[in-house]
C-alpha positions in Angstrom: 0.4 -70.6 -272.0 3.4 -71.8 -270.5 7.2 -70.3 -271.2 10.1 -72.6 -270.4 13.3 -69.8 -271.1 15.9 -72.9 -270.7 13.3 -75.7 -271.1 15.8 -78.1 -272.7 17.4 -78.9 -269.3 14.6 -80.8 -268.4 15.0 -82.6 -271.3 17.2 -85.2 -268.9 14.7 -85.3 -266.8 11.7 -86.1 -269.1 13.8 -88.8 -271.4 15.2 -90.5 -268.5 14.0 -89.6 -265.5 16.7 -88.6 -263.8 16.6 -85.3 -261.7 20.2 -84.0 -261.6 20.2 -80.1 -262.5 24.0 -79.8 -262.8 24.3 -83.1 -265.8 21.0 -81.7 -267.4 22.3 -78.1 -267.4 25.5 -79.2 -268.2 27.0 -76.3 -265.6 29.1 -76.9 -262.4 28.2 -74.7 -259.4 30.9 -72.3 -259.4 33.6 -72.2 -256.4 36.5 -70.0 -255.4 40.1 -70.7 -254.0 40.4 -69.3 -250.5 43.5 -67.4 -252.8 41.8 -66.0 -254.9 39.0 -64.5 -252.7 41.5 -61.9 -252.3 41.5 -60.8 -256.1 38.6 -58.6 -257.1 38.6 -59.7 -260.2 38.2 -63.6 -259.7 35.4 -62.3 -257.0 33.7 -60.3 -259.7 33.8 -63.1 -262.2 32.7 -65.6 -259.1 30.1 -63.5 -257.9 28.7 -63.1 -262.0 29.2 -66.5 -262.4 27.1 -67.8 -259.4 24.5 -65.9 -259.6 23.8 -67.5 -263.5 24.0 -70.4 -261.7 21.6 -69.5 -258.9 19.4 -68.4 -261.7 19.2 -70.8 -263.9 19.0 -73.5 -261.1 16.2 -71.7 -259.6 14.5 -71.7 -263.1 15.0 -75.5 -263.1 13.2 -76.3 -260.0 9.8 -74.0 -261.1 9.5 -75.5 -264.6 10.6 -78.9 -263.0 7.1 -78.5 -261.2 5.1 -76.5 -263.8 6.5 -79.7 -266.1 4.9 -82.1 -263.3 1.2 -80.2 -262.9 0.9 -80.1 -267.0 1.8 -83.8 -267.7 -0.3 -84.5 -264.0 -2.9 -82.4 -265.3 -3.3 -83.6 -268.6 -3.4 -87.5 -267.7 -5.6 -86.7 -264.3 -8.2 -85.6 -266.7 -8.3 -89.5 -268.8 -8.4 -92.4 -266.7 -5.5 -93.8 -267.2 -3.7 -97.3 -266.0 -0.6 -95.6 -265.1 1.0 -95.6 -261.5 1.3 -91.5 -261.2 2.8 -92.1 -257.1 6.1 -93.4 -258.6 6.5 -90.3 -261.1 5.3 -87.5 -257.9 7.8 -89.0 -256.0 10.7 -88.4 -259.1 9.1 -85.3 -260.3 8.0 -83.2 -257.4 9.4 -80.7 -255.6 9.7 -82.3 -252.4 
């Protein structure tokens, strides 16, 4: 059985077919002012912050693909007058 911790970002993908992890995770990779590198503090938070981000983006591309081999999968099995090249080409990692 397949666990998708964080499975509603693909939500954007699967409704409209758009592949864009930051507007589907609704998170903006996090930066740094060259000022603040200085700070320990605003490094600490950066560094915590980033690797969420690294995470959760990392997450995004392996479900993105276990998503694509299920619904693949599933309508591989049927014969089915659907175009799947157009979808592989939206869908999978490239």
């Amino acid at each position: 059985m397949l666990e998708f911790n964080e499975g509603d970002d693909l939500s954007l993908l699967l409704e409209k077919q758009v592949d864009d992890f930051e507007k589907a995770a609704d998170i903006a990779k996090p930066s740094i002012s060259n000022k603040d590198v200085e700070r320990k503090d605003k490094m600490y938070i950066f560094q915590k912050e980033y690797e969420i981000y690294a995470k959760r983006e990392h997450n995004y591309k392996n479900y993105k693909e276990k998503l694509y081999n299920v619904l693949y999968g599933q309508c591989a099995v049927h014969t089915h007058p659907f175009d799947w090249s157009e979808i592989s080409v939206k869908f999978h990692r490239a």
